[in-house]
PyMOL Python script that loads the backbone (N, CA, C, O; Angstrom):
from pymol import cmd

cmd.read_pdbstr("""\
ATOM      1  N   UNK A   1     -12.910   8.663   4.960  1.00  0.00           N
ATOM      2  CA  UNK A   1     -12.542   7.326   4.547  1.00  0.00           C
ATOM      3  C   UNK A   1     -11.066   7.090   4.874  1.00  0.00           C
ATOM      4  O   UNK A   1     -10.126   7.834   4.594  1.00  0.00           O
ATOM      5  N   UNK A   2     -11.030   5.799   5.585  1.00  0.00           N
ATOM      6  CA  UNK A   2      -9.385   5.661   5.422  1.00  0.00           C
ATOM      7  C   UNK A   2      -9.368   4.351   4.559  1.00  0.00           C
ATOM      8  O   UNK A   2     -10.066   3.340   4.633  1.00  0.00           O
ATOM      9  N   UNK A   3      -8.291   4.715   3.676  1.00  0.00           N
ATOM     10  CA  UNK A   3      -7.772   3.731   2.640  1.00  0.00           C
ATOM     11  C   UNK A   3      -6.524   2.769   2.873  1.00  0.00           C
ATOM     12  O   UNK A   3      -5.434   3.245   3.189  1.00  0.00           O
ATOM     13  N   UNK A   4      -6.732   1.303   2.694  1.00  0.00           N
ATOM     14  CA  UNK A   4      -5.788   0.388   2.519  1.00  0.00           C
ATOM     15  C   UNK A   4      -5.112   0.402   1.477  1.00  0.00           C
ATOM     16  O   UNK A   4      -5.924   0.117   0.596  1.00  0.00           O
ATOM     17  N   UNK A   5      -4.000   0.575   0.956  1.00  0.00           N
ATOM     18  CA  UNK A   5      -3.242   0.344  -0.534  1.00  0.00           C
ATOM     19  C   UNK A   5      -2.102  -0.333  -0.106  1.00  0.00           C
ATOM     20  O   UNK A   5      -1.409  -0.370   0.911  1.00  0.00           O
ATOM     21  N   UNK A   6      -2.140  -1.132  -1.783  1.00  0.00           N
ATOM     22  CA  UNK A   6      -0.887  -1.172  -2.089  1.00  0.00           C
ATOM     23  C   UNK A   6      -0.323  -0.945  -3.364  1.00  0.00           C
ATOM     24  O   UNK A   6      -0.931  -1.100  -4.423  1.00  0.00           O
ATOM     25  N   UNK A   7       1.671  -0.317  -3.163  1.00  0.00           N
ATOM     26  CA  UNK A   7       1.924   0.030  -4.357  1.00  0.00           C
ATOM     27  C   UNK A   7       2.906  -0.692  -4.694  1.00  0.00           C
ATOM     28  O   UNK A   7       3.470  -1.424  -3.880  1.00  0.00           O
ATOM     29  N   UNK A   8       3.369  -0.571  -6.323  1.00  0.00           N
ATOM     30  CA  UNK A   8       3.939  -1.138  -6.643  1.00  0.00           C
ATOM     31  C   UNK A   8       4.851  -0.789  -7.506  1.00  0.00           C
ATOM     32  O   UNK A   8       4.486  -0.373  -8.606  1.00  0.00           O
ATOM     33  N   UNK A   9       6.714  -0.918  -7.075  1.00  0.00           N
ATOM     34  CA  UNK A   9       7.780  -0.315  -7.970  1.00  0.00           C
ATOM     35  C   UNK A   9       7.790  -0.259  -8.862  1.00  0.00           C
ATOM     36  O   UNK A   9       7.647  -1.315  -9.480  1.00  0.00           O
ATOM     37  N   UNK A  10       7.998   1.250  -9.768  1.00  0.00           N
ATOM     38  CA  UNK A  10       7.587   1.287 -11.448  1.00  0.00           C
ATOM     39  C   UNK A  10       9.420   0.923 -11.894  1.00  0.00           C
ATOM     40  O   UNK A  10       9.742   0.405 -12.963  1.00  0.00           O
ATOM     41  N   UNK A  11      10.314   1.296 -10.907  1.00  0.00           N
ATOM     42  CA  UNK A  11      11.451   0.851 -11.306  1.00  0.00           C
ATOM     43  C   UNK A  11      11.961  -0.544 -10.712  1.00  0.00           C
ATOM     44  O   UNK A  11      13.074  -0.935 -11.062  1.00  0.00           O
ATOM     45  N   UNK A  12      11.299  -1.207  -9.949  1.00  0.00           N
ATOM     46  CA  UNK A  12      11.584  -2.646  -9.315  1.00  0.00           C
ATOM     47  C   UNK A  12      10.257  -2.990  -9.284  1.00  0.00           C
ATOM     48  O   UNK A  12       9.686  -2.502  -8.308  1.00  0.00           O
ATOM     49  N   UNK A  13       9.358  -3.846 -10.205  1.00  0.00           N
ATOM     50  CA  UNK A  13       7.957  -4.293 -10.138  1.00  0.00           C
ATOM     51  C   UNK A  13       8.138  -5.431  -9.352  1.00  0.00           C
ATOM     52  O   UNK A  13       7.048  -5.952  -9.118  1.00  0.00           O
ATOM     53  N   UNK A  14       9.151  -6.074  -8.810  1.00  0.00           N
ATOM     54  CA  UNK A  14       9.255  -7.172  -7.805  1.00  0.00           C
ATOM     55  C   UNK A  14       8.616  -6.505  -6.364  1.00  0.00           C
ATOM     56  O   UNK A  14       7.760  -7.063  -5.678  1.00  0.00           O
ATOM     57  N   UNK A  15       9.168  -5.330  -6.107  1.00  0.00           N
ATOM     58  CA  UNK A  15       9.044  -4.803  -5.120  1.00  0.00           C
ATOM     59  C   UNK A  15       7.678  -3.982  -5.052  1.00  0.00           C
ATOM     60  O   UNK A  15       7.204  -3.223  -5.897  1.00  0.00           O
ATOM     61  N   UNK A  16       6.999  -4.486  -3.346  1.00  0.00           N
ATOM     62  CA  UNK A  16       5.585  -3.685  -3.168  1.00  0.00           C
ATOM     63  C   UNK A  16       5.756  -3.675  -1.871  1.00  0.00           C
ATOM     64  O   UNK A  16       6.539  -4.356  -1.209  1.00  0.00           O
ATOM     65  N   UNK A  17       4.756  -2.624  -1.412  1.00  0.00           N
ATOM     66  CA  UNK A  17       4.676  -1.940  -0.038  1.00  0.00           C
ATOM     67  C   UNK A  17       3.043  -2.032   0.211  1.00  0.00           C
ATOM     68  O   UNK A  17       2.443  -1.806  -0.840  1.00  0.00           O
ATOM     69  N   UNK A  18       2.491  -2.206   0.919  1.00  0.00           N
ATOM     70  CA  UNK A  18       1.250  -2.003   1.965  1.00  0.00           C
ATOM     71  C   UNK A  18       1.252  -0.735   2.952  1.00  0.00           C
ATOM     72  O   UNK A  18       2.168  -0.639   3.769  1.00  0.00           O
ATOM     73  N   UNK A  19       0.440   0.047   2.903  1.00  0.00           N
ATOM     74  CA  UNK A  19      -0.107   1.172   3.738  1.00  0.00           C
ATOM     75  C   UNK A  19      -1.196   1.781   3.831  1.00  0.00           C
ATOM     76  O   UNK A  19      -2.094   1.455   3.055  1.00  0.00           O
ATOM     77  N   UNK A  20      -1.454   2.975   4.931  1.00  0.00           N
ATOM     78  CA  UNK A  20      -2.776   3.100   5.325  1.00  0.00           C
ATOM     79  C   UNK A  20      -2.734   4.605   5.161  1.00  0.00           C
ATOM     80  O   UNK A  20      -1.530   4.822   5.028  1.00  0.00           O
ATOM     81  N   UNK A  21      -3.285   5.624   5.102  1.00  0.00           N
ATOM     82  CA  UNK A  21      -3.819   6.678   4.778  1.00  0.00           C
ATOM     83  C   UNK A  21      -5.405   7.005   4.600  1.00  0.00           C
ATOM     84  O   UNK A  21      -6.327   6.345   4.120  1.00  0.00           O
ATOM     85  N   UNK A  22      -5.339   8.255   5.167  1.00  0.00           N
ATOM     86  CA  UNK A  22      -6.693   9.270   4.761  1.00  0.00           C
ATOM     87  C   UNK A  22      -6.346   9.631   3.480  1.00  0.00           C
ATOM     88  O   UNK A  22      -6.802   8.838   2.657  1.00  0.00           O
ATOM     89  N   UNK A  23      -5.741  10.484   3.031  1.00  0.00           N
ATOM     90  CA  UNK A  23      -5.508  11.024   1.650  1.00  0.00           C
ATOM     91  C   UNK A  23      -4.242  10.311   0.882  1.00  0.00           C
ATOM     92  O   UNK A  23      -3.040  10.247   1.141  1.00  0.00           O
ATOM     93  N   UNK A  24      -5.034   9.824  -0.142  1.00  0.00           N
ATOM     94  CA  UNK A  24      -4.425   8.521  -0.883  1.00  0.00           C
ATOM     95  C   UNK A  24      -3.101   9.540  -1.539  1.00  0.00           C
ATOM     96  O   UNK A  24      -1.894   9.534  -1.299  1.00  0.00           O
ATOM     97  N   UNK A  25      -3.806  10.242  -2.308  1.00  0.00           N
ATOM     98  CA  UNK A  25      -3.127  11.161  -3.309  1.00  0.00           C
ATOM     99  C   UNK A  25      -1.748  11.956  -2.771  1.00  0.00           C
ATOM    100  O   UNK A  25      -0.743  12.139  -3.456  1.00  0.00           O
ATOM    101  N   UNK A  26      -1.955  12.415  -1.277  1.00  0.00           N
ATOM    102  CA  UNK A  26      -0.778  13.010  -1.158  1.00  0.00           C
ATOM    103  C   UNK A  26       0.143  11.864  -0.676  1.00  0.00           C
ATOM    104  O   UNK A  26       1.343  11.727  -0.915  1.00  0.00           O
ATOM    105  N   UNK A  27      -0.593  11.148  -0.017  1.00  0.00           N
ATOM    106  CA  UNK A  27       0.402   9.563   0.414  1.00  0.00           C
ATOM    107  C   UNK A  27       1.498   9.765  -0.260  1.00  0.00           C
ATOM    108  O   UNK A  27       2.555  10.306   0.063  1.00  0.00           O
ATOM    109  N   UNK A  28       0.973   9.041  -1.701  1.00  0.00           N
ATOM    110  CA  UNK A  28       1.460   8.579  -3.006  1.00  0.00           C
ATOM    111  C   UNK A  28       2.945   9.799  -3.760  1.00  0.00           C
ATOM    112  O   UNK A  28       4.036   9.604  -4.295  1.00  0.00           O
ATOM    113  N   UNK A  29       1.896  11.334  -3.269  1.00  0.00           N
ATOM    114  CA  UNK A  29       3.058  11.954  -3.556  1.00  0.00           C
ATOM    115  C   UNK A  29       4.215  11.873  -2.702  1.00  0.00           C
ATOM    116  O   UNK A  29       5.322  11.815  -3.238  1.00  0.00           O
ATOM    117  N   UNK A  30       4.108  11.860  -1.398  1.00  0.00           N
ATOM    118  CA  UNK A  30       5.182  11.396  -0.364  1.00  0.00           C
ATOM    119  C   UNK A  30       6.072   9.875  -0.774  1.00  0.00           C
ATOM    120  O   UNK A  30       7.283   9.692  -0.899  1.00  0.00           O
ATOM    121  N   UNK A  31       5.393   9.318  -0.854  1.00  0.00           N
ATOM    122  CA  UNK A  31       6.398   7.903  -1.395  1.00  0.00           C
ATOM    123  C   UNK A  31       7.057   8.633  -3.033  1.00  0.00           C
ATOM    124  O   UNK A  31       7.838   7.813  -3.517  1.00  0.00           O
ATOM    125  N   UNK A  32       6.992   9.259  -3.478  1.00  0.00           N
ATOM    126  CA  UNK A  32       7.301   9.366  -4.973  1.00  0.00           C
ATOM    127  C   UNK A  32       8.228  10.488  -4.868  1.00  0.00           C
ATOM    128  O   UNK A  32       9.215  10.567  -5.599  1.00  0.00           O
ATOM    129  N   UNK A  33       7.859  11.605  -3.726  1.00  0.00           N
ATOM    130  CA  UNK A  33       9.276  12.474  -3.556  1.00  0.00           C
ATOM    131  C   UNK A  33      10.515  11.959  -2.783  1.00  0.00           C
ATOM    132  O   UNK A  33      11.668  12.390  -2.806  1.00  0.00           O
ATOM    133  N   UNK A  34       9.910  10.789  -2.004  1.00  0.00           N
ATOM    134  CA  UNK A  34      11.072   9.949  -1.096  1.00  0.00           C
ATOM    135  C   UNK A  34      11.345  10.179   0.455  1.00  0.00           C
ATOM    136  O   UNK A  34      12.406  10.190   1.080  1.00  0.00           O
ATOM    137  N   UNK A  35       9.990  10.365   0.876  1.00  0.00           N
ATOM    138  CA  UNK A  35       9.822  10.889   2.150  1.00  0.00           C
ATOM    139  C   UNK A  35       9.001  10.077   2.833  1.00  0.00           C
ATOM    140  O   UNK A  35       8.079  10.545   3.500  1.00  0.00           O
ATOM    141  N   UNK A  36       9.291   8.461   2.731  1.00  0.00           N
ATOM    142  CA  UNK A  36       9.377   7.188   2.957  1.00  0.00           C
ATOM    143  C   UNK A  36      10.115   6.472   3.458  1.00  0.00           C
ATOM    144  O   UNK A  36      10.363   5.632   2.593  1.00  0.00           O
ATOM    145  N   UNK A  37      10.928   6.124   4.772  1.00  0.00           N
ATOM    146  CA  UNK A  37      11.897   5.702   4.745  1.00  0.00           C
ATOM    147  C   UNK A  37      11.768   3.763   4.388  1.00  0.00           C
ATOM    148  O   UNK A  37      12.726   3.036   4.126  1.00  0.00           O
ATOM    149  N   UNK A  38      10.760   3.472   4.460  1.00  0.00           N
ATOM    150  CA  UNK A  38      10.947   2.198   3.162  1.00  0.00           C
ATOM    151  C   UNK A  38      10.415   2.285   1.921  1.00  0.00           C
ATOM    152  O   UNK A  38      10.009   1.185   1.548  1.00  0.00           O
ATOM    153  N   UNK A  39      10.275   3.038   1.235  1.00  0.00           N
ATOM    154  CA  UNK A  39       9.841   3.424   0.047  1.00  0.00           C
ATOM    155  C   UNK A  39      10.926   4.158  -1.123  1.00  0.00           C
ATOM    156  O   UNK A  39      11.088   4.113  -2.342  1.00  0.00           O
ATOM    157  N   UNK A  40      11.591   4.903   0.151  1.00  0.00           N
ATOM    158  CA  UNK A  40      12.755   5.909  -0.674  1.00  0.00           C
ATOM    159  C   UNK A  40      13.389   5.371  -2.124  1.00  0.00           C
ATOM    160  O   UNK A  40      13.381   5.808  -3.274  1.00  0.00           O
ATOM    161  N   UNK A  41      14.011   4.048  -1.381  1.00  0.00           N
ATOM    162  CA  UNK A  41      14.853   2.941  -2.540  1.00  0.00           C
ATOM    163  C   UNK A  41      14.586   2.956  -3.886  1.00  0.00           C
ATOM    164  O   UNK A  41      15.330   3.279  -4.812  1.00  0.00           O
ATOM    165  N   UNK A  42      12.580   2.284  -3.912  1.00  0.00           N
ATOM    166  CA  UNK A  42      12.224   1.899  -5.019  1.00  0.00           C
ATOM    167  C   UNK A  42      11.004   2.705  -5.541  1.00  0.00           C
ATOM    168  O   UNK A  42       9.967   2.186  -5.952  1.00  0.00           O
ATOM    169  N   UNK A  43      11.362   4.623  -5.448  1.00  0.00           N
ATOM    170  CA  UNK A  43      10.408   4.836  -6.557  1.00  0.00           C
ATOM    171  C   UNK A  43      11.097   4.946  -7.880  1.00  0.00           C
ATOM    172  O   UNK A  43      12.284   4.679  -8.071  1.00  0.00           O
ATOM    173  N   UNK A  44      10.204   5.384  -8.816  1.00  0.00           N
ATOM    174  CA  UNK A  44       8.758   5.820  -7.855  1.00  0.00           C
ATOM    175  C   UNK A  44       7.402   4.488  -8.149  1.00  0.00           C
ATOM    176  O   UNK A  44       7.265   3.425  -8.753  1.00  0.00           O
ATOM    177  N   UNK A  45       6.658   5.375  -7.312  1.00  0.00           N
ATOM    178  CA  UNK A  45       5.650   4.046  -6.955  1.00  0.00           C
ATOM    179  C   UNK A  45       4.160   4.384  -7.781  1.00  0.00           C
ATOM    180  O   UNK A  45       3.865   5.544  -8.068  1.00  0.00           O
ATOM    181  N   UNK A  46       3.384   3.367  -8.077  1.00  0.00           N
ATOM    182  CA  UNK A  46       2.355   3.439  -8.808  1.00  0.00           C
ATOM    183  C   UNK A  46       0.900   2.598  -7.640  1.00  0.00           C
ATOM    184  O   UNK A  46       1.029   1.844  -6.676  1.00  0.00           O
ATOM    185  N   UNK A  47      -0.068   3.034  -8.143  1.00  0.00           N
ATOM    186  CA  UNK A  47      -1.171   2.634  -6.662  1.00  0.00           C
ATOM    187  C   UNK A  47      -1.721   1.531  -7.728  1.00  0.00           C
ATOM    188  O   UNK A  47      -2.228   1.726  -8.833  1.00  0.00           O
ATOM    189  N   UNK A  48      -1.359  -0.146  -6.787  1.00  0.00           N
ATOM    190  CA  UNK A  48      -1.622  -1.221  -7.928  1.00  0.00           C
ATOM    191  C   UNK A  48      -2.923  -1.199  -7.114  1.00  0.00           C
ATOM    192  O   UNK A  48      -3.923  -0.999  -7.804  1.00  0.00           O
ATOM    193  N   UNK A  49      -3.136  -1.362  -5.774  1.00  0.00           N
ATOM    194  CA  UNK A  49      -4.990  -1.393  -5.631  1.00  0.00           C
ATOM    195  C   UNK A  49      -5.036  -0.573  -3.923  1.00  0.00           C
ATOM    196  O   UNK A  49      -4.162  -0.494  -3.061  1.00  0.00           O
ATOM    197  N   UNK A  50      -6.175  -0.163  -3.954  1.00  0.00           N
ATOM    198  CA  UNK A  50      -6.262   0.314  -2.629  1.00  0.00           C
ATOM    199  C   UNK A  50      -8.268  -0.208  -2.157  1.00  0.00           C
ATOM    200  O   UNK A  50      -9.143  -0.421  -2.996  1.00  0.00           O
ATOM    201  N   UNK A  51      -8.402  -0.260  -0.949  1.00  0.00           N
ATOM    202  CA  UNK A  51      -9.799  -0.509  -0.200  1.00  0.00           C
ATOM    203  C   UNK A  51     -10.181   0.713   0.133  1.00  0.00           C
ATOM    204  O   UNK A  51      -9.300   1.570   0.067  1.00  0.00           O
ATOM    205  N   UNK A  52     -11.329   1.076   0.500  1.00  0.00           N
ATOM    206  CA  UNK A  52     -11.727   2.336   1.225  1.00  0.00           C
ATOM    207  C   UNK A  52     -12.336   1.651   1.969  1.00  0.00           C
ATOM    208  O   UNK A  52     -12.907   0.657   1.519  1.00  0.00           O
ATOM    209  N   UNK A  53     -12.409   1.992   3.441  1.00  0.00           N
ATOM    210  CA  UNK A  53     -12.937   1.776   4.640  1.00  0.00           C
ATOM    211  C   UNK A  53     -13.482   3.055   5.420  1.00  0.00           C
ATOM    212  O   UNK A  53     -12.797   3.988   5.838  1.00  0.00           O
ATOM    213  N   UNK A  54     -14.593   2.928   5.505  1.00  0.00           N
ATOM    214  CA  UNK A  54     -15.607   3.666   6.810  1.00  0.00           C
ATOM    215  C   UNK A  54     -15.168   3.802   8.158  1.00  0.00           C
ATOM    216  O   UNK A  54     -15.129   4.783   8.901  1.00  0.00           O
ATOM    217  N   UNK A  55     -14.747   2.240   8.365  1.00  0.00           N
ATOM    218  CA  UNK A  55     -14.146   2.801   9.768  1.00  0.00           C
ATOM    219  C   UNK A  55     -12.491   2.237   9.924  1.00  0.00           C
ATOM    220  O   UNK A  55     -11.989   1.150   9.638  1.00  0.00           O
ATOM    221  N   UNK A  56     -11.847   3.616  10.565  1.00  0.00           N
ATOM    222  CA  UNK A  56     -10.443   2.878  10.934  1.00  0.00           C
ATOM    223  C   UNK A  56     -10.327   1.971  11.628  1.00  0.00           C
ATOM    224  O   UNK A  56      -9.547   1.330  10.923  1.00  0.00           O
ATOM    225  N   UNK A  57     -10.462   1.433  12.389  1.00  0.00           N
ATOM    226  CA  UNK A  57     -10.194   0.284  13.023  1.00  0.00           C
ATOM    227  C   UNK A  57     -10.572  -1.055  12.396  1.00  0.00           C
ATOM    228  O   UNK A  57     -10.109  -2.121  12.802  1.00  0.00           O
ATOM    229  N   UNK A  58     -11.428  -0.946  11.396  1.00  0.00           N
ATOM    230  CA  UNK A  58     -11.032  -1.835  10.488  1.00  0.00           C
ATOM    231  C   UNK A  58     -10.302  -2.108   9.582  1.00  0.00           C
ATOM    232  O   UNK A  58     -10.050  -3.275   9.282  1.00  0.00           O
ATOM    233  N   UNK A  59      -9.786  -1.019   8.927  1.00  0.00           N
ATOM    234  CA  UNK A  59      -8.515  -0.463   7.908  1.00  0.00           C
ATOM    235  C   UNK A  59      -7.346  -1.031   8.499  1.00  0.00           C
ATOM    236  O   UNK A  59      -6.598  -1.898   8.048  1.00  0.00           O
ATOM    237  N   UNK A  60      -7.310  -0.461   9.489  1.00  0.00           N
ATOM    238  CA  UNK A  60      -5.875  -0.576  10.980  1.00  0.00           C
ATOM    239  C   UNK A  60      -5.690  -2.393  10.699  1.00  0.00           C
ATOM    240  O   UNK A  60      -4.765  -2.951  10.109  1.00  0.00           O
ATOM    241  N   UNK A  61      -7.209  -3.178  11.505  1.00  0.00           N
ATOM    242  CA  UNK A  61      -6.881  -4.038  11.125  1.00  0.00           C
ATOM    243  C   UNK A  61      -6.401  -5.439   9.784  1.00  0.00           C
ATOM    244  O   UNK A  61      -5.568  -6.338   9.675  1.00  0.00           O
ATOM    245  N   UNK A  62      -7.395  -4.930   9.097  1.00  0.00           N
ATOM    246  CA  UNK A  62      -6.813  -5.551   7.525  1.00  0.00           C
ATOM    247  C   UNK A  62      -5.510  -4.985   6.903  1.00  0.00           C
ATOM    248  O   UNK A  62      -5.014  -5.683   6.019  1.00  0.00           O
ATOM    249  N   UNK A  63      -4.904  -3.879   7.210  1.00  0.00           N
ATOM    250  CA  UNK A  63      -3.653  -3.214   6.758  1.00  0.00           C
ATOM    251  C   UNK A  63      -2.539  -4.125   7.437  1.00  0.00           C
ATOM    252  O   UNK A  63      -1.445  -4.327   6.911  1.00  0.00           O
ATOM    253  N   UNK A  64      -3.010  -4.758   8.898  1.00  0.00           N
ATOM    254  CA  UNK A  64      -1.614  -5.817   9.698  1.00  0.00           C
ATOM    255  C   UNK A  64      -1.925  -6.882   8.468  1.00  0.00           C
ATOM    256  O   UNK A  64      -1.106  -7.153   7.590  1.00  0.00           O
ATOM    257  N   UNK A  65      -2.997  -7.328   8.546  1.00  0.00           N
ATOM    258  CA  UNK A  65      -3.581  -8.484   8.312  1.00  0.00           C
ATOM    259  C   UNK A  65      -2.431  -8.745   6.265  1.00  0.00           C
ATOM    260  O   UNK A  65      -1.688  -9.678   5.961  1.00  0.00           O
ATOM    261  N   UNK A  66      -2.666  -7.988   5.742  1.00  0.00           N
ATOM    262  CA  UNK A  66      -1.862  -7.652   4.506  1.00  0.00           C
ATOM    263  C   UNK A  66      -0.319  -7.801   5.101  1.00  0.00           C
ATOM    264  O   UNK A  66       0.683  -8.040   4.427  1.00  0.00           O
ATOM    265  N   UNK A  67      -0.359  -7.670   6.028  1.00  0.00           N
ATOM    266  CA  UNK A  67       1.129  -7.446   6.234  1.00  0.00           C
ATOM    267  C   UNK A  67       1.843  -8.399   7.031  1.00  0.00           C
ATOM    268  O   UNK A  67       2.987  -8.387   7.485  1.00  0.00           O
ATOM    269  N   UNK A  68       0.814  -9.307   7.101  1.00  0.00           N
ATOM    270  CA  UNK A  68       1.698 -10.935   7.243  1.00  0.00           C
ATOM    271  C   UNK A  68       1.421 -12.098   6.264  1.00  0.00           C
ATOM    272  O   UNK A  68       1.194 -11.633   5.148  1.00  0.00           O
ATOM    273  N   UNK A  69       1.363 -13.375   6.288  1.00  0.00           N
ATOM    274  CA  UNK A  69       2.259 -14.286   5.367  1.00  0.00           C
ATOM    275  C   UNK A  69       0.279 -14.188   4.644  1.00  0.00           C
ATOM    276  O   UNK A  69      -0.238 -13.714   3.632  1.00  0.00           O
ATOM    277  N   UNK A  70      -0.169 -14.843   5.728  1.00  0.00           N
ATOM    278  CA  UNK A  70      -1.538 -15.065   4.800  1.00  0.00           C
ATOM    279  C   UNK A  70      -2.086 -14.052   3.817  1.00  0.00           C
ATOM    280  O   UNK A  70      -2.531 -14.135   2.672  1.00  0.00           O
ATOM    281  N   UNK A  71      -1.872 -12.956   4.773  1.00  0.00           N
ATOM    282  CA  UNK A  71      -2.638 -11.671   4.134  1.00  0.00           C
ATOM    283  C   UNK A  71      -2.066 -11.419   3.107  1.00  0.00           C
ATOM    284  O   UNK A  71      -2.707 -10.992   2.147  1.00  0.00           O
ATOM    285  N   UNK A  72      -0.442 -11.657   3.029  1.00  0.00           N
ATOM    286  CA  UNK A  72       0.072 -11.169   1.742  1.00  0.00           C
ATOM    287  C   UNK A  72      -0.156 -12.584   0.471  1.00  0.00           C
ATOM    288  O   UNK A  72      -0.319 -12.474  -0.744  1.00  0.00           O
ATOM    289  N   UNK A  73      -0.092 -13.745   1.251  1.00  0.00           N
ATOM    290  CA  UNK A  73      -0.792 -14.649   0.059  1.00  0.00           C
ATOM    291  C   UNK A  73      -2.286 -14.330  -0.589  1.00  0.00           C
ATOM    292  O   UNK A  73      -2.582 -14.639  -1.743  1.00  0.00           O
ATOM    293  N   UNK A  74      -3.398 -13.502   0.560  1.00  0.00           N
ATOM    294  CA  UNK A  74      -4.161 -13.314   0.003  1.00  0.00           C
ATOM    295  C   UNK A  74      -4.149 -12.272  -1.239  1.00  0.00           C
ATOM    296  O   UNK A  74      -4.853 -12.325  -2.247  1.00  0.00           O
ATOM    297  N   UNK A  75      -3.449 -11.590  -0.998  1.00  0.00           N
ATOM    298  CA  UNK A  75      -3.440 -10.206  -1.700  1.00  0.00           C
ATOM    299  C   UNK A  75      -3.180 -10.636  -2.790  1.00  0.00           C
ATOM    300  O   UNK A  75      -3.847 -10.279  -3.761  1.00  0.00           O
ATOM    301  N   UNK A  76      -1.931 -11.692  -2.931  1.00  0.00           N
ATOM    302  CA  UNK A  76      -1.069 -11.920  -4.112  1.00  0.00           C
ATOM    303  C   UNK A  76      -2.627 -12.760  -5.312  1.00  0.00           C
ATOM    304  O   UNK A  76      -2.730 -12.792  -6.539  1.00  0.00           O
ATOM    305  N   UNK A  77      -3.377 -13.194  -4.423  1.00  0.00           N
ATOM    306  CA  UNK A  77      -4.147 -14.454  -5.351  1.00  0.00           C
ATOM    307  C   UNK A  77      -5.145 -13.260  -5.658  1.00  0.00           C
ATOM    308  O   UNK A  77      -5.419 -13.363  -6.854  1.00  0.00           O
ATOM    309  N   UNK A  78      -5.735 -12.298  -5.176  1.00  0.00           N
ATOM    310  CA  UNK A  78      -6.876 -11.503  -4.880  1.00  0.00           C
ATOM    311  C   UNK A  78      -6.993 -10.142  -5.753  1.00  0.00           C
ATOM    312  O   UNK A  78      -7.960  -9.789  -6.428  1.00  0.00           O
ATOM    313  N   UNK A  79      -5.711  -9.443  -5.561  1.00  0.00           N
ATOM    314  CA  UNK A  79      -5.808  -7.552  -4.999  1.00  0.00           C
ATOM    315  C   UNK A  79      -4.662  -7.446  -6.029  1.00  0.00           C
ATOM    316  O   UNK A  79      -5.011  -6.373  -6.520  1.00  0.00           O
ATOM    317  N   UNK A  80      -3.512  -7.792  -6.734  1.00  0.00           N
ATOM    318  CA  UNK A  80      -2.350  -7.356  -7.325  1.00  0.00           C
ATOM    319  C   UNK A  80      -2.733  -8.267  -8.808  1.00  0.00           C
ATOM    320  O   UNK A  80      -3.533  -9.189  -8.971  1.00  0.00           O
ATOM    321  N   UNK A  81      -1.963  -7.700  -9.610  1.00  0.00           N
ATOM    322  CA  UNK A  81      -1.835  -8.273 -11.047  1.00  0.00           C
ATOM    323  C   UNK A  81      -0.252  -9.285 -11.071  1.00  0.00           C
ATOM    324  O   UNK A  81       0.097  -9.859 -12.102  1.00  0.00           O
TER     325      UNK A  81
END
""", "prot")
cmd.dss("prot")
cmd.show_as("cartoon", "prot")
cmd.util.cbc("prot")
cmd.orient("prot")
């Protein structure tokens, strides 16, 4: 499975990131030890929602798709608290 997430700053809750990974869990530990270079800033980070996808190339694509204006309006109305 590759997974879509996104997380969200437990010390800046303004601040969220979008990314893609096979293994969610060590991801998460990588953004939280700071071995992120856009992540470093604002952990540590908490997993506000993630997708699982079957196939990458669909992941690949909904992960851009999150990561422009619509996608992130969608997310905001949809996928985040």
């Amino acid at each position: 499975m590759t997974y879509v997430y996104i997380l969200r700053s437990v010390s800046r809750p303004d601040k969220t990131y979008v990314g893609l990974t096979e293994d969610l869990r060590e991801r998460l530990r990588r953004h939280n030890s700071g071995g992120g270079v856009h992540t470093s800033r604002y952990k540590p980070w908490k997993v506000e929602t993630y997708i699982a996808f079957s196939n990458q190339a669909k992941a690949e694509s909904f992960e851009k798709y999150l990561k422009q204006g619509s996608g992130w309006a969608f997310a905001k109305k949809r996928l985040v608290c």
